[in-house]
MARBA-3410 file (N, C-alpha, C, O; in Angstrom, 1 decimal):
124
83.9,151.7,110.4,84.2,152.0,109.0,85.6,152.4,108.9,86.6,152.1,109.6 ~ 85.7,153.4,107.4,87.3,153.7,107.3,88.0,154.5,108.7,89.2,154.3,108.7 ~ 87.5,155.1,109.6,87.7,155.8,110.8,88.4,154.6,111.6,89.3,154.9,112.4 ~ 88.2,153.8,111.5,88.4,152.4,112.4,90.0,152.1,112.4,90.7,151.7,113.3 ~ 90.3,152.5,111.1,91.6,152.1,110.5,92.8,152.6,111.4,93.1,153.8,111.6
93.8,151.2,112.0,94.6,152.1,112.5,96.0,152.7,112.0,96.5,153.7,112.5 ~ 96.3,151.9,110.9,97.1,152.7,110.2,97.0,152.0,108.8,96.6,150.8,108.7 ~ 97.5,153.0,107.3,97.1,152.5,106.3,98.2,153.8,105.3,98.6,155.0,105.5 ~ 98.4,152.8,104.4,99.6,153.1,102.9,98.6,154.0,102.6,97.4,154.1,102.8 ~ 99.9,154.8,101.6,98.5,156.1,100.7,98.1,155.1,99.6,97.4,155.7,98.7
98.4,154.0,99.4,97.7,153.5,98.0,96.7,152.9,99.0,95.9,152.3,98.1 ~ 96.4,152.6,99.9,95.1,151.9,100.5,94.0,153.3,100.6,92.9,153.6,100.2 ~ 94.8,153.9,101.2,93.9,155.6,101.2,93.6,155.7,99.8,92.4,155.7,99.7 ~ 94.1,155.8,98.8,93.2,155.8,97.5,92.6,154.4,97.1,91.8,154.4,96.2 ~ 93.0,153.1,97.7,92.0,151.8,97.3,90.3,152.6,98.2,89.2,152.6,97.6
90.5,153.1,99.3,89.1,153.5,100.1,88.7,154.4,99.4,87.6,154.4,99.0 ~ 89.5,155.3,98.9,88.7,156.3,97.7,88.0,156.0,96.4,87.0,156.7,95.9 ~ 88.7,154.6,95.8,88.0,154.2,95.0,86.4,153.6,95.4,85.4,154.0,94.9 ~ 86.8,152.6,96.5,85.7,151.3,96.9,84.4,152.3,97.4,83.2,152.0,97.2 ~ 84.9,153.5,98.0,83.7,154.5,97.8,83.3,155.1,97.0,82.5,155.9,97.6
83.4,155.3,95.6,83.2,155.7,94.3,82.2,154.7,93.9,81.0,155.0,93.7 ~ 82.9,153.3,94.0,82.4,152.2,93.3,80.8,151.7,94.3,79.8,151.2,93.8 ~ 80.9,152.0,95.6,79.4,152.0,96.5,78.7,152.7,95.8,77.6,152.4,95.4 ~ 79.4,154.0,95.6,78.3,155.6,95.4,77.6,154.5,94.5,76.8,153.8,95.0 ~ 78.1,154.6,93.3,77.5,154.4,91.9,76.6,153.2,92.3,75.5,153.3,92.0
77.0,152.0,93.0,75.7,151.3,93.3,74.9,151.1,93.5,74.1,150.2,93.2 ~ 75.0,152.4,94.6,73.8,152.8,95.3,73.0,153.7,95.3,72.3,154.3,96.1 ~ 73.2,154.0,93.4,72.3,155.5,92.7,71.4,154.4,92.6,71.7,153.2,92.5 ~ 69.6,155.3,92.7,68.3,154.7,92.6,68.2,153.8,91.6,67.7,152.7,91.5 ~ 69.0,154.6,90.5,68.8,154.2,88.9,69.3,152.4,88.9,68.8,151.4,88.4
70.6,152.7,89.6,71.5,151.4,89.3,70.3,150.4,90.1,69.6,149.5,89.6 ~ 70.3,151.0,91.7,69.5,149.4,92.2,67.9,149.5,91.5,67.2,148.6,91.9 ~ 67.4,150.0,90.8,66.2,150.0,90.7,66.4,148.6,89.5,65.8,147.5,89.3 ~ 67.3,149.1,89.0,67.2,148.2,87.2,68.2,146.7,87.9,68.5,145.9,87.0 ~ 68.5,146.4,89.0,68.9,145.2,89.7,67.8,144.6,90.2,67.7,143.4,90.4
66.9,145.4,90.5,66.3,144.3,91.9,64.3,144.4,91.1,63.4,143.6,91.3 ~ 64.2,145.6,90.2,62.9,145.4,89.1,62.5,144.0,88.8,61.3,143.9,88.8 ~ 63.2,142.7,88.3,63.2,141.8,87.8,62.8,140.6,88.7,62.0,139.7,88.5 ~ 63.9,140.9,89.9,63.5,139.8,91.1,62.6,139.8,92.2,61.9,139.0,92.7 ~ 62.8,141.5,92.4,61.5,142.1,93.7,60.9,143.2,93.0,61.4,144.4,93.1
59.7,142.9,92.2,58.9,143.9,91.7,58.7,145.0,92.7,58.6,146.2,92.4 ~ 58.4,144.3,94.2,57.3,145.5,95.1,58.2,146.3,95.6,57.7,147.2,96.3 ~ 59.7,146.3,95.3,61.0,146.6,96.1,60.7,148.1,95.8,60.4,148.0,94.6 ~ 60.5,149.8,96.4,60.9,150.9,95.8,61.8,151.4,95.7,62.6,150.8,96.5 ~ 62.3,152.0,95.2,63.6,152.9,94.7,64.1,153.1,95.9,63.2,153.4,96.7
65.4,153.1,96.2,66.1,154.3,97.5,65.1,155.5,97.5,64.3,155.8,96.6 ~ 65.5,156.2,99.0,65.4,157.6,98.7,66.5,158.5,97.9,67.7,158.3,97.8 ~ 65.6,159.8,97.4,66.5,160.6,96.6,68.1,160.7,96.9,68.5,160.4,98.0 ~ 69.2,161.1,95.7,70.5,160.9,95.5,70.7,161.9,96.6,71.6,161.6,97.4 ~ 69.9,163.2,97.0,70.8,164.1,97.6,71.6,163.4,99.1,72.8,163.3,99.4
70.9,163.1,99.7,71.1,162.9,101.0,72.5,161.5,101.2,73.4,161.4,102.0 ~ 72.3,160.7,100.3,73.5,159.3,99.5,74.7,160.7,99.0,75.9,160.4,99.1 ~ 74.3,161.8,98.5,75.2,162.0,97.8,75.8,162.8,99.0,77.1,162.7,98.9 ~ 75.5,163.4,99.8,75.9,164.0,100.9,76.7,163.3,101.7,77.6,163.9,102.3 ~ 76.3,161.9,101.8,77.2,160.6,103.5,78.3,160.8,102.1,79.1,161.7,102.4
78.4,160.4,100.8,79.0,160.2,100.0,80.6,160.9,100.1,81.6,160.4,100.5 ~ 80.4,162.5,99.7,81.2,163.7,99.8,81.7,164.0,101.1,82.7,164.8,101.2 ~ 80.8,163.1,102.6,81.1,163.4,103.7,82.6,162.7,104.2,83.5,163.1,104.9 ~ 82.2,161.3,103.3,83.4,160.7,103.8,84.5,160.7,102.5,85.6,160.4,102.8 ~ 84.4,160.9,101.5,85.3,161.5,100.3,86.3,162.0,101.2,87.4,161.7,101.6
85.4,163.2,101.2,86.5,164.4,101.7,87.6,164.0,103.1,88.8,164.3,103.2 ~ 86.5,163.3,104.2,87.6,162.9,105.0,88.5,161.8,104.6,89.0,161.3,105.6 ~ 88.9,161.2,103.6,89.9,160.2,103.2,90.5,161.1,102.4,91.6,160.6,102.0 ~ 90.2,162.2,101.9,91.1,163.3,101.1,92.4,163.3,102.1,93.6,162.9,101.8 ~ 91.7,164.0,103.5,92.1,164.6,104.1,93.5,164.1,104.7,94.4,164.8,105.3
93.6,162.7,104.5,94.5,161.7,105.2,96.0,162.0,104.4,97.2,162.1,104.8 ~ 95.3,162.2,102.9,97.2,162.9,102.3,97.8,164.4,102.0,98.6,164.9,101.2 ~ 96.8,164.9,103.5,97.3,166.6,103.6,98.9,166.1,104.7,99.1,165.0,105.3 ~ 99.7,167.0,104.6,100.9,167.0,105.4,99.9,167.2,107.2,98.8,167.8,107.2 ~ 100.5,166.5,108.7,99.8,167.0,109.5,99.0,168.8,109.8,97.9,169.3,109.6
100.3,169.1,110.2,99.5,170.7,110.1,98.6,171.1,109.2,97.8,172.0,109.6 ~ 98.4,170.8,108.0,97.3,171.2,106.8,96.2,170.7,107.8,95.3,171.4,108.3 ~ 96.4,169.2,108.0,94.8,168.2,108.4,94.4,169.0,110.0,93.3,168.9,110.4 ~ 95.6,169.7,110.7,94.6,170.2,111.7,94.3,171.4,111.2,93.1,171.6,111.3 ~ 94.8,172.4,110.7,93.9,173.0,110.1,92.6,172.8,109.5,91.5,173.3,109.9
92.7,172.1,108.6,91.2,171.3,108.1,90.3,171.3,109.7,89.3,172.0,109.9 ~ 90.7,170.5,110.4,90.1,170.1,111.6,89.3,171.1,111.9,88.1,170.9,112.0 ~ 90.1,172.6,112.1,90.0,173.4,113.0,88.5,174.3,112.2,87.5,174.7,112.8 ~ 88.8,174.2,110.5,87.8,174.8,109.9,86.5,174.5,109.6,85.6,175.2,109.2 ~ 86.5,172.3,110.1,85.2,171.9,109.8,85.0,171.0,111.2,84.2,170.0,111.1
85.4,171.2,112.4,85.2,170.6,113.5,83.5,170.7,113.5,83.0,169.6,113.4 ~ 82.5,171.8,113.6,81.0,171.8,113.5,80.9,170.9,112.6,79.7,170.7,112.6 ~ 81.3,170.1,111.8,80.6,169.2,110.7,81.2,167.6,110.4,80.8,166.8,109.5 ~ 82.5,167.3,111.6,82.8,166.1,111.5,82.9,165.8,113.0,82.8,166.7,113.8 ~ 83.1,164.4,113.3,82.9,163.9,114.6,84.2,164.1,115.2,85.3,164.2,114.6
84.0,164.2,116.5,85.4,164.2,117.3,86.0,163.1,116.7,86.8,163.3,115.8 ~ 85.5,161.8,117.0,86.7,160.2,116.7,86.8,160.4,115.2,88.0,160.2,115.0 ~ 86.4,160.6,114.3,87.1,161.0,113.2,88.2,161.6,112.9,89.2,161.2,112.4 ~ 87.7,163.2,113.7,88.8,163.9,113.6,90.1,163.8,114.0,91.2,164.4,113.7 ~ 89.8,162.7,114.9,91.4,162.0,115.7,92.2,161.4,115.2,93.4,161.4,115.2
91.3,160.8,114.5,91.7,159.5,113.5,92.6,160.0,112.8,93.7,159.6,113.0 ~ 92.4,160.9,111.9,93.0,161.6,111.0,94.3,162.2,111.4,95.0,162.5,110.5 ~ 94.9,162.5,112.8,96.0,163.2,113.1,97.0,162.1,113.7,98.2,162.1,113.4 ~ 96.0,160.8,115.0,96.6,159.9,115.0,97.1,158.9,113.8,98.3,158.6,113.8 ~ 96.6,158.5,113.2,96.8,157.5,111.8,98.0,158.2,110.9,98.4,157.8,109.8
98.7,159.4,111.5,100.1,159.9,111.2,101.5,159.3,111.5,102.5,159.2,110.8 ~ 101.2,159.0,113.0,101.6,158.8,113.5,102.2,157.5,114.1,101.3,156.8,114.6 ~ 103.8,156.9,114.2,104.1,155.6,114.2,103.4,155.0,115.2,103.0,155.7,116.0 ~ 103.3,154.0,115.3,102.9,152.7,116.6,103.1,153.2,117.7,102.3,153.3,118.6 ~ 104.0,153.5,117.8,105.1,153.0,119.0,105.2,155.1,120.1,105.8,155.4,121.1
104.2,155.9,119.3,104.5,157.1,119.6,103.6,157.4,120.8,103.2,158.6,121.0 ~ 103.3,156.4,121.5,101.8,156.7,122.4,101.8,157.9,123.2,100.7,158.3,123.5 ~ 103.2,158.8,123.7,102.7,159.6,124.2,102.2,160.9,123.1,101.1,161.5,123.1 ~ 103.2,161.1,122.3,103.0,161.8,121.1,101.4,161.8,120.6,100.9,162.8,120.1 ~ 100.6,160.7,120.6,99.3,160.3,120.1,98.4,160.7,121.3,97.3,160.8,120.9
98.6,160.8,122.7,98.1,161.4,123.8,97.8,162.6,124.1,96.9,163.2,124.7 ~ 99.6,163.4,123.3,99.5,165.3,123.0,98.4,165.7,121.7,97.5,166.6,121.5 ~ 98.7,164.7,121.0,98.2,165.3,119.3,96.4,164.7,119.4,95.7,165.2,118.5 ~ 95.9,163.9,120.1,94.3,163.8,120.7,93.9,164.6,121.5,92.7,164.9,121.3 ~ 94.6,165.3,122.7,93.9,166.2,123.2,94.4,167.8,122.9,94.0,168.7,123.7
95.2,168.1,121.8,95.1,169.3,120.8,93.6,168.8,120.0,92.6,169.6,120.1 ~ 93.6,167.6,119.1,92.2,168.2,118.5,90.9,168.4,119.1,90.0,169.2,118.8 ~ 91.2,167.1,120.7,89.6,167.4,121.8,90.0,169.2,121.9,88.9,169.9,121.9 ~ 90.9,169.7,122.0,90.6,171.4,122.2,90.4,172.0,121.1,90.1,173.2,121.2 ~ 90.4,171.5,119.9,89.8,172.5,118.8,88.5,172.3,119.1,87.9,173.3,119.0
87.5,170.8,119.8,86.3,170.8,119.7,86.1,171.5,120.7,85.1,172.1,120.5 ~ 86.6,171.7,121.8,86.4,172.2,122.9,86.6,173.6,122.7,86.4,174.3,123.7 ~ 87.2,174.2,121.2,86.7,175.7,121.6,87.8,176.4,121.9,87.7,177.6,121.9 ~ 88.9,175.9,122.3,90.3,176.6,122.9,91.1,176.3,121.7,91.3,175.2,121.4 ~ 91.8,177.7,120.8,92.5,177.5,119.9,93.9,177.3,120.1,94.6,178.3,120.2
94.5,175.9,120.4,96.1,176.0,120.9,96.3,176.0,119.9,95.6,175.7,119.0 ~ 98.0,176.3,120.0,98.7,175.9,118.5,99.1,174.3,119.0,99.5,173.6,120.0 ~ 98.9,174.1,117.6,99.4,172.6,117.1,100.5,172.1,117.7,101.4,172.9,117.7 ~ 100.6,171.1,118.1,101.8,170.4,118.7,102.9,169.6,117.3,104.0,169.0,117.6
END
C-alpha cells in the first residue's frame, strides 16, 4: 500500500489523502448496499462503519504524518510506536530522505528500530 511508496511530492501525499476519503465513502454499508441491492439481492451489507472507520483514521493519520518537518514525525513515532508497525514507521523518516543518502537512511532506520526497541536515543 501507501507504505510502499518510495518517495512522493506533497501534492501526491494529499492525492493519497484524497483517494482515501473517496474509498472511505465507498465503502460506507449505505453506499455499497444501494450499489449491489439491485444486481446481488443475497449480497449483505459490510460489517459495521466502526472498525472501516478505524483502518480508515489509521492510515489518514499516517499520510498526515508525511508533511510534519522530520523531528516532529519522530516524535510522532516515538508517541504512537504501540499502535503503528515498525515498516511504516520507517517509511515515514526514510521517504525524507534523498535517493542517494543510503548511509543516512541506515542511521535514521535503526534510530526508529530503537524507539521500537524501547531505547530512547536522540534523533539523528
Amino acid at each position: 500500500g501507501f507504505s510502499k511508496v518510495n518517495t512522493c511530492s506533497t501534492e501526491g501525499r494529499s492525492l493519497m489523502s484524497m483517494d482515501l476519503a473517496t474509498l472511505s465513502s465507498g465503502l460506507a454499508p449505505d453506499s455499497v448496499k444501494e450499489r449491489v441491492d439491485d444486481s446481488f439481492p443475497n449480497v449483505c451489507i459490510p460489517p459495521s462503519q466502526s472498525r472501516r472507520e478505524d483502518s480508515m483514521r489509521y492510515v489518514d493519520t499516517w499520510i498526515k504524518v508525511f508533511f510534519f518537518p522530520e523531528e516532529d514525525a519522530m516524535n510522532w513515532i516515538k508517541q504512537n510506536r504501540d499502535q503503528y508497525h515498525l515498516d511504516h514507521s520507517i517509511s515515514l523518516i526514510v521517504a525524507k530522505i534523498p535517493p542517494k543518502g543510503k548511509q543516512i537512511i541506515a542511521l535514521k532506520k535503526k534510530a526508529v528500530m530503537d524507539v521500537y526497541n524501547g531505547e530512547q536515543l536522540e534523533f539523528l
